[in-house]
VONUTOR-994250 format. One record per residue (C-alpha): x, y, z; residue number from 1. Coordinates in nm, 4 decimals, m for minus. Layout:
REM residues N
+----------+----------+----------+-----+
:       px :       py :       pz : seq :
+----------+----------+----------+-----+
:        X :        Y :        Z : NUM :
...
+----------+----------+----------+-----+
***
This chain:
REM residues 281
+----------+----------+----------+-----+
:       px :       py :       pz : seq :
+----------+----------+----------+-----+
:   0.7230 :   5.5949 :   2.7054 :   1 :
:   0.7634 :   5.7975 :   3.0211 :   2 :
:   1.1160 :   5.9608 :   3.1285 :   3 :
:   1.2958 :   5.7875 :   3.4424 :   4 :
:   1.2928 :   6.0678 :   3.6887 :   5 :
:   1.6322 :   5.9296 :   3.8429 :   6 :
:   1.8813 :   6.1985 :   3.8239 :   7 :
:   2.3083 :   6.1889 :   3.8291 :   8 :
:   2.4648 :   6.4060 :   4.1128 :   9 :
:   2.7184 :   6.6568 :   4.0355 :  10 :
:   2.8106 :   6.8587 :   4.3433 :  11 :
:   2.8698 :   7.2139 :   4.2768 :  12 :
:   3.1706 :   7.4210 :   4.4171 :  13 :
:   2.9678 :   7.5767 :   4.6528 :  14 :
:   2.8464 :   7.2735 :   4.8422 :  15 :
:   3.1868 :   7.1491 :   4.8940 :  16 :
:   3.2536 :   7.0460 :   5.2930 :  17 :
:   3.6148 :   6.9885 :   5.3199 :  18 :
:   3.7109 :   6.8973 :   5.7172 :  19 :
:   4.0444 :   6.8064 :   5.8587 :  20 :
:   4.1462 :   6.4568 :   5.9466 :  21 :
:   4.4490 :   6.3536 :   6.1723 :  22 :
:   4.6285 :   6.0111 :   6.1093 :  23 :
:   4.8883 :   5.9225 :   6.2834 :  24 :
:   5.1062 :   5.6689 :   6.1000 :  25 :
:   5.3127 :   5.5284 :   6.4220 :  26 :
:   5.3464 :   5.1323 :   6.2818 :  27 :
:   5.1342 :   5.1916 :   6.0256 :  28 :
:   5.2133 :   5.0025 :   5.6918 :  29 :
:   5.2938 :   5.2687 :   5.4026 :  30 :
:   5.1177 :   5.1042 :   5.1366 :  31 :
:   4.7983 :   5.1038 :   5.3146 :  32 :
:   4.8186 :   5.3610 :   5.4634 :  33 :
:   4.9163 :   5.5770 :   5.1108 :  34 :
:   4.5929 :   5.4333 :   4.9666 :  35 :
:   4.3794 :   5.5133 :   5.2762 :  36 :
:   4.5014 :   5.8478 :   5.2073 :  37 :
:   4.4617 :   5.8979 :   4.8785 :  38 :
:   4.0791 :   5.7796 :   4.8548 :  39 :
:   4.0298 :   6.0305 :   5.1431 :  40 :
:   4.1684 :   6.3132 :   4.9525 :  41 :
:   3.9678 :   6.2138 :   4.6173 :  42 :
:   3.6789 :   6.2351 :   4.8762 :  43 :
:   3.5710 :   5.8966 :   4.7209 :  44 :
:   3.4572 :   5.7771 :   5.1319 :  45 :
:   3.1661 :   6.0560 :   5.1051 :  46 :
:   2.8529 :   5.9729 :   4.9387 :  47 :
:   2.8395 :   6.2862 :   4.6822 :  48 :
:   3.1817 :   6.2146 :   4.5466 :  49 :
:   3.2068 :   6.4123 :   4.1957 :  50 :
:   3.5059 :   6.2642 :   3.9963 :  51 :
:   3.5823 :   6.6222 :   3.8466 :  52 :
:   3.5703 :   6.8285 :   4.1688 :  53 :
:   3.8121 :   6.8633 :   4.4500 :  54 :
:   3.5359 :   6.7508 :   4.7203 :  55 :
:   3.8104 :   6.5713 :   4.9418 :  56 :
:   3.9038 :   6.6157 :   5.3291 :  57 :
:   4.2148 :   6.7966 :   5.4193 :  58 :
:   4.4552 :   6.5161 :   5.5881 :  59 :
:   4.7377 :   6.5732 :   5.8697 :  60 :
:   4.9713 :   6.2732 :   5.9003 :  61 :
:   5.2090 :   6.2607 :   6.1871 :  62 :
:   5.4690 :   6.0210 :   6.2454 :  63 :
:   5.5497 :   5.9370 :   5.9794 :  64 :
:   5.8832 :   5.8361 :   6.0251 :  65 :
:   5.7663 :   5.5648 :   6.2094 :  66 :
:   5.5507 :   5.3907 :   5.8917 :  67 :
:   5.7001 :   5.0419 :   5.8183 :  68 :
:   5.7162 :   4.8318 :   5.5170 :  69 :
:   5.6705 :   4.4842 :   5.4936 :  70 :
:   5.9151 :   4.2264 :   5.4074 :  71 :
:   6.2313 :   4.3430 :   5.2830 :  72 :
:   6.1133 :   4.6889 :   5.0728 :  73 :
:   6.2499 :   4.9121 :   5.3076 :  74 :
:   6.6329 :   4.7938 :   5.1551 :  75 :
:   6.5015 :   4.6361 :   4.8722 :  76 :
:   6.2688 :   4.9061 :   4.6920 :  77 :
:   6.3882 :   5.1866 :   4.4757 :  78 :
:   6.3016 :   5.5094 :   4.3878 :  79 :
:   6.4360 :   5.6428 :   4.0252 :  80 :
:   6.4730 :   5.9687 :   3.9243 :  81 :
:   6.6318 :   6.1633 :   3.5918 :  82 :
:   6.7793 :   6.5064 :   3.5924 :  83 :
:   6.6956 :   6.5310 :   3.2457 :  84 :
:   7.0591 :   6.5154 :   3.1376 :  85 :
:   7.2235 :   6.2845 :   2.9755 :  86 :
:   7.3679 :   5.9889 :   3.2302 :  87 :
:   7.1355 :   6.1995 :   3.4959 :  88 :
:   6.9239 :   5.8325 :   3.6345 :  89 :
:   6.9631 :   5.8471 :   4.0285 :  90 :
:   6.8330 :   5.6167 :   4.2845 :  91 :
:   6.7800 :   5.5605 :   4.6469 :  92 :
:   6.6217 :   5.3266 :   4.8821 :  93 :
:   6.3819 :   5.4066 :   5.1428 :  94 :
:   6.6870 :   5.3700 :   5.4042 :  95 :
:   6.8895 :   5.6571 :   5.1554 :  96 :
:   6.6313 :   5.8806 :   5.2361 :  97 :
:   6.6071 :   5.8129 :   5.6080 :  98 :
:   6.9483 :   5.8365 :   5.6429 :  99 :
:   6.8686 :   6.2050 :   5.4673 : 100 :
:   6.6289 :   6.3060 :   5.7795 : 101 :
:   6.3321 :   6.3431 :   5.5398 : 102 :
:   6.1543 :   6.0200 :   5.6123 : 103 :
:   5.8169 :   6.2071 :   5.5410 : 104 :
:   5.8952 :   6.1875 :   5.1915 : 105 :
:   5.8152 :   5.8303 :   5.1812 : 106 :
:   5.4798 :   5.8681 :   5.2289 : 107 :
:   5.4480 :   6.1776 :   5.0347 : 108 :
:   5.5879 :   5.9735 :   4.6833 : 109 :
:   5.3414 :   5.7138 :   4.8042 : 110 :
:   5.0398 :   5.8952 :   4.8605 : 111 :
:   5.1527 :   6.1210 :   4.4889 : 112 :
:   5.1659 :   5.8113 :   4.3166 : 113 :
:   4.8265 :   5.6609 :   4.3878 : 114 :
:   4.6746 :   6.0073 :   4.2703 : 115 :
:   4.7166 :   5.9846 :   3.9544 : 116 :
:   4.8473 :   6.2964 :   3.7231 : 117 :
:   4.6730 :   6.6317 :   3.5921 : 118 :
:   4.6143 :   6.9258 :   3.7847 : 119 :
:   4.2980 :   6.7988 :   3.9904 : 120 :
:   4.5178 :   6.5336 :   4.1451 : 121 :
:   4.7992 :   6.8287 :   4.2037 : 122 :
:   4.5380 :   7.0513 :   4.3679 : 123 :
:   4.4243 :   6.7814 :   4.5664 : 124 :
:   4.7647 :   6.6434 :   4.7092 : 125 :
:   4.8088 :   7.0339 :   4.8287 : 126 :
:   4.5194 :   6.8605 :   5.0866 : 127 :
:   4.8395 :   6.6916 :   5.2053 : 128 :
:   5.0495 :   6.7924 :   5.5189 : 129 :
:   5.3009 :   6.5496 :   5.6519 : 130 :
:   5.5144 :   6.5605 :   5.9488 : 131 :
:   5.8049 :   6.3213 :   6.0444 : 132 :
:   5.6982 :   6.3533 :   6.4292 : 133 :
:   5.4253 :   6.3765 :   6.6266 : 134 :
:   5.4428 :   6.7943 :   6.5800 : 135 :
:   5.2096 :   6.9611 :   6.3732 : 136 :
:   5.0888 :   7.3018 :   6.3286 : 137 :
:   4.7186 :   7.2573 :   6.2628 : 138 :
:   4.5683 :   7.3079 :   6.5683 : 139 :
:   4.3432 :   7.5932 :   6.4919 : 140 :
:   4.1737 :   7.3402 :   6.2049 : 141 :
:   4.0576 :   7.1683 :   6.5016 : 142 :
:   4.1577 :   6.7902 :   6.3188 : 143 :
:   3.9760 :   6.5040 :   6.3771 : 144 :
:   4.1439 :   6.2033 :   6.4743 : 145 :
:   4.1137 :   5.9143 :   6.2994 : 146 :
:   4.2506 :   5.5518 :   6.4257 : 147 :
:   4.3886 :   5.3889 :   6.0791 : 148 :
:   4.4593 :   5.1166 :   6.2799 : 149 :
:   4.1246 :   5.0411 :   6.3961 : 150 :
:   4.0005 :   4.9955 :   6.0171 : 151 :
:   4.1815 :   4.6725 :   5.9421 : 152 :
:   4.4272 :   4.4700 :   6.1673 : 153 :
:   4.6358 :   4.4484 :   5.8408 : 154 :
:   4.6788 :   4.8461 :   5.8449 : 155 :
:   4.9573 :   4.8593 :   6.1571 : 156 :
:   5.2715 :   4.6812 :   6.1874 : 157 :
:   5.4526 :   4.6541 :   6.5090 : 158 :
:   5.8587 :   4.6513 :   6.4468 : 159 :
:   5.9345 :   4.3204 :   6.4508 : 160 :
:   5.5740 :   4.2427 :   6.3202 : 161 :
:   5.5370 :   3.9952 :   6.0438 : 162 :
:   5.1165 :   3.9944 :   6.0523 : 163 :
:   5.0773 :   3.6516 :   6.2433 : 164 :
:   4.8526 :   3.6741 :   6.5143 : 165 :
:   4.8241 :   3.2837 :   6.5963 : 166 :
:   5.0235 :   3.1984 :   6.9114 : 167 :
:   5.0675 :   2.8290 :   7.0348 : 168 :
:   5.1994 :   2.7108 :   7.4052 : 169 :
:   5.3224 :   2.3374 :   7.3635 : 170 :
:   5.4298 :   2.1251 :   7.5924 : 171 :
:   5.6196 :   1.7847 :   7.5066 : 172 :
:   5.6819 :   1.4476 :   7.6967 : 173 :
:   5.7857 :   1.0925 :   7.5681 : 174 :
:   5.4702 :   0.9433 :   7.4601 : 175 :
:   5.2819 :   0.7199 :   7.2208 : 176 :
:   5.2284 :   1.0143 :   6.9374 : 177 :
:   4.8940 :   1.1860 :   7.0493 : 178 :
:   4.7825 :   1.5556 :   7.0620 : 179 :
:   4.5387 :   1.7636 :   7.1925 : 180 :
:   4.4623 :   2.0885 :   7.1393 : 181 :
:   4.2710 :   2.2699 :   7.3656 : 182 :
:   4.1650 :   1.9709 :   7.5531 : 183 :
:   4.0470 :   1.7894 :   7.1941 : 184 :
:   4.2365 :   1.5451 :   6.9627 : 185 :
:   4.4023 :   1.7410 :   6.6950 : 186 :
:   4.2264 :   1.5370 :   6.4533 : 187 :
:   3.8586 :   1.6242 :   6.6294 : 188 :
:   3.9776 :   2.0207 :   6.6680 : 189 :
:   4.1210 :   2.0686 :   6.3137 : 190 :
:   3.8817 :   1.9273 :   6.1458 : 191 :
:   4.1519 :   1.9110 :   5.7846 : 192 :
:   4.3539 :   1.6640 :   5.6902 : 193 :
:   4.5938 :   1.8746 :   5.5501 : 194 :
:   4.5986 :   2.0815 :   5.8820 : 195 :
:   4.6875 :   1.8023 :   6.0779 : 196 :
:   4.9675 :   1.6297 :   5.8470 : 197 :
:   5.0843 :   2.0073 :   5.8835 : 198 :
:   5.1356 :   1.9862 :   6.2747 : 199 :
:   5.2776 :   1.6357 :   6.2571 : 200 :
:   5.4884 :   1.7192 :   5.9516 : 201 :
:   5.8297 :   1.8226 :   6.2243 : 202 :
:   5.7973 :   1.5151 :   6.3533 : 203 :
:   5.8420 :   1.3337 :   5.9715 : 204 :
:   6.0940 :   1.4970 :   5.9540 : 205 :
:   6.2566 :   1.4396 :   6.2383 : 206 :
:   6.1988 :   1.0632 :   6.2019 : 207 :
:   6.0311 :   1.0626 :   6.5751 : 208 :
:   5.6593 :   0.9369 :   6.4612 : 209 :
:   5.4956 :   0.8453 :   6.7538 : 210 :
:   5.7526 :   0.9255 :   7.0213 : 211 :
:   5.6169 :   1.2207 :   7.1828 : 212 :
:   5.3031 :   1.3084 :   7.3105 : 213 :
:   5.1770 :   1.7150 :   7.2792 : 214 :
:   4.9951 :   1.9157 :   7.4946 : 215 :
:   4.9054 :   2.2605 :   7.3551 : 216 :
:   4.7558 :   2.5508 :   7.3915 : 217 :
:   4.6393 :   2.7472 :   7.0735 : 218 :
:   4.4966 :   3.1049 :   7.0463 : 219 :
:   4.4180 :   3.4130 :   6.7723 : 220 :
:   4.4186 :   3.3981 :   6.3969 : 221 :
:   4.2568 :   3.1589 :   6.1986 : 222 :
:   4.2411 :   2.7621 :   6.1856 : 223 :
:   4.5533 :   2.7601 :   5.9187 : 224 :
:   4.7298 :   3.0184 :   6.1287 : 225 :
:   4.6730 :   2.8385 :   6.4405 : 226 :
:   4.8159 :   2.5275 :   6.2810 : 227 :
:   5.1835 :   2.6896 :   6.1620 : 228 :
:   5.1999 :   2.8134 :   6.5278 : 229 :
:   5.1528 :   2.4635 :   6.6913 : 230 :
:   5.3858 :   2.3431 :   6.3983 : 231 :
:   5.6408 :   2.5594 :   6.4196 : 232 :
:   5.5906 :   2.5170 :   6.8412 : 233 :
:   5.6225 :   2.1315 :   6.8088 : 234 :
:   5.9931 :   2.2319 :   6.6335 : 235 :
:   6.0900 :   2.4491 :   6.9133 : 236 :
:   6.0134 :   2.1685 :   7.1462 : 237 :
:   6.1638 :   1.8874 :   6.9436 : 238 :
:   6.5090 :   2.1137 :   6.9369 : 239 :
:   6.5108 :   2.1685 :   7.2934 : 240 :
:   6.4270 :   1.8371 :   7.3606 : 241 :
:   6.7330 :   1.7016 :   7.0898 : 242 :
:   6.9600 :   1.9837 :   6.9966 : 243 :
:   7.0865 :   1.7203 :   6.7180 : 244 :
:   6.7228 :   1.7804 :   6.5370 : 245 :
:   6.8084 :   2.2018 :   6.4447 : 246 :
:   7.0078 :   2.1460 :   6.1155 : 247 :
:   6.7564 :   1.9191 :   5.9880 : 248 :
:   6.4455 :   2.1214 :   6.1156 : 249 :
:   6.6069 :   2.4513 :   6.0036 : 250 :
:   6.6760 :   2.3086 :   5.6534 : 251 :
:   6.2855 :   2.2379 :   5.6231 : 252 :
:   6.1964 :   2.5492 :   5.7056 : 253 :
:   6.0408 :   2.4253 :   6.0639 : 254 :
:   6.1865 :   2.6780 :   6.2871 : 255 :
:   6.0565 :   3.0309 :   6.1198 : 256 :
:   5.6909 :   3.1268 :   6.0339 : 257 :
:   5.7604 :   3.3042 :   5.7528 : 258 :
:   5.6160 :   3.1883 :   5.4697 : 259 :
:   5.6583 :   3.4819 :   5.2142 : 260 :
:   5.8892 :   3.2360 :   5.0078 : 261 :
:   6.0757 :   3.4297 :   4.6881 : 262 :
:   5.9515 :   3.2352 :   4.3826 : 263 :
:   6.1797 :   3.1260 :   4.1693 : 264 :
:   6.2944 :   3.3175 :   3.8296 : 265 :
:   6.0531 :   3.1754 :   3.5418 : 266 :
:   6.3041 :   3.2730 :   3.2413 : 267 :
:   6.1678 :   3.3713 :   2.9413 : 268 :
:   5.8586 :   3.5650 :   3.0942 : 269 :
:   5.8474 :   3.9329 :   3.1732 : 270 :
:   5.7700 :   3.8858 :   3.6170 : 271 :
:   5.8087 :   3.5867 :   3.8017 : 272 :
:   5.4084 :   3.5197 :   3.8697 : 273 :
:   5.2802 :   3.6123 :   3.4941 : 274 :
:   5.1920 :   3.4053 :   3.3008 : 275 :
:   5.2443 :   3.3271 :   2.9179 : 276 :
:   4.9903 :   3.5122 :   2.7487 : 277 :
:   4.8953 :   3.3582 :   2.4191 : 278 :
:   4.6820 :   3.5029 :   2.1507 : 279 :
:   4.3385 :   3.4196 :   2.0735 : 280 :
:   4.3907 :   3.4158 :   1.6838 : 281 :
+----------+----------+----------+-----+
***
C-alpha cells in the first residue's frame, strides 16, 4: 500500500510572525472580550497555529476601565485569593477593585484565566499590555486597530445596555381589540401563535380583551424580540391610559424587558441548572 503524502505542520521558531493588535475595550463586555483575547494570543485565528509554540500576536488593550459586565457580576462576582496562611482567604468584587484605581486588573485575571497554566501560557500572557485609559505607550509597534465590536453585536455593551435591540412605537385608542403591525394584522405579521398570545397577554391581564385597538410600529432584532417590545409597549400604553393597571402589570412582569429570571434553588443538587446525574450500572 502506498504512503499518504499529507503531512502535519509544525511551525518552527524561526517562522514565527508576531504583529501588534490594538483593542480598545470602551463598552466592551469582559467575558468576550477576555476570550477574544486569549485565542489571539494562543495565535489559534492564524492558519499555522502550533499548540506548543508561542506563535500568537502581541495585543494592546485600552480602556479598559470602561469594559462592562452583564447582569449583576460587576457586585455580584468574586474574586478569592489565599495568602497561604492560615485564616489568609480574601475577597473582592469587581467594584473593590475599581474603587482601588486598578480597573485593568479585571481584564488581566480574565484574560489569565482562559490561558490555561504552565509556562507557555505565562510566556504568552507577557503578549499582554493593558491600560485603564485610552494612553498607551506602543506607538513605535505601529498597532493595528482592531474593532471588537464589529465582530459580533453581542461583543459591546452600552451602559445602560441590556442586549435588546427590538424597539416598538405603539399607539392606543378605544377600540374593538385589533392590531396591526406595520400596516398588517398581528396575526398575518407574526406568523406564531405563541407570539401573538405574547402581545395580547397585558391585556389578559389587565382584564381589557377587546377594548383597545393598537397601532404599532416595530423595528430591529428578531421576530421574538420584536414581540416583547410591542408587549411590553402595549403595557406602557395601558398604564398611561389607566394608572390603576401598574400594580397589576408590574406584578406580571409587563413593564421591564428583562427576562434573565434567577431560577429557583433546586435543593439537593450541586448548581441550580444541573441535573441529577445517575449511573449507568
Amino acid at each position: 500500500m502506498g504512503v499518504l503524502g499529507a503531512r502535519t505542520f509544525s511551525l518552527k521558531a524561526s517562522q514565527v510572525d508576531k504583529r501588534w493588535v490594538l483593542i480598545d475595550a470602551d463598552g466592551a463586555v469582559v467575558g468576550r472580550l477576555a476570550a477574544f483575547v486569549a485565542s489571539v494570543l494562543r495565535g489559534k485565528n492564524k492558519p499555522e497555529y502550533t499548540p506548543h509554540m508561542d506563535c500568537g500576536d502581541n495585543v494592546i488593550i485600552i480602556n479598559a476601565g470602561r469594559a462592562r459586565f452583564t447582569g449583576n457580576k460587576r457586585k455580584d462576582k468574586v474574586y478569592y485569593r489565599h495568602t497561604g496562611y492560615p485564616g489568609g482567604l480574601k475577597s473582592c468584587t469587581p467594584i473593590d477593585i475599581e474603587r482601588a484605581g486598578r480597573p485593568e486588573r479585571i481584564v488581566k485575571m480574565a484574560v489569565w484565566r482562559m490561558l490555561g497554566d504552565g509556562p507557555l501560557a505565562r510566556r504568552r500572557f507577557k503578549n499582554l499590555k493593558v491600560y485603564a485609559g485610552p494612553v498607551h505607550g506602543h506607538d513605535a509597534q505601529k498597532p493595528a486597530l482592531l474593532d471588537f465590536g464589529a465582530v459580533n453585536v453581542k461583543n459591546a455593551r452600552g451602559r445602560n445596555d441590556r442586549g435588546k435591540t427590538a424597539v416598538a412605537k405603539v399607539w392606543l385608542k378605544v377600540g374593538s381589540g385589533v392590531i396591526t403591525v406595520n400596516g398588517v394584522e398581528c396575526a398575518q405579521y407574526f406568523k406564531r401563535e405563541s407570539l401573538c398570545r405574547r402581545v395580547n397577554a397585558p391585556f389578559g391581564v389587565s382584564s381589557s380583551v377587546g377594548c383597545y385597538d393598537v397601532k404599532a410600529v416595530v423595528s430591529g432584532g428578531g421576530i421574538s424580540g420584536q414581540a416583547g417590545a410591542l408587549a411590553h409597549g402595549i403595557s406602557k400604553a395601558l398604564k398611561c391610559m389607566n394608572p390603576a393597571l401598574h400594580p397589576v402589570l408590574r406584578q406580571s412582569g409587563f413593564l421591564t424587558r428583562d427576562s434573565r429570571v434567577v431560577e429557583r434553588k433546586k435543593y439537593g443538587q450541586h448548581k441550580a441548572r444541573k441535573k441529577c446525574q445517575f449511573s449507568k450500572r
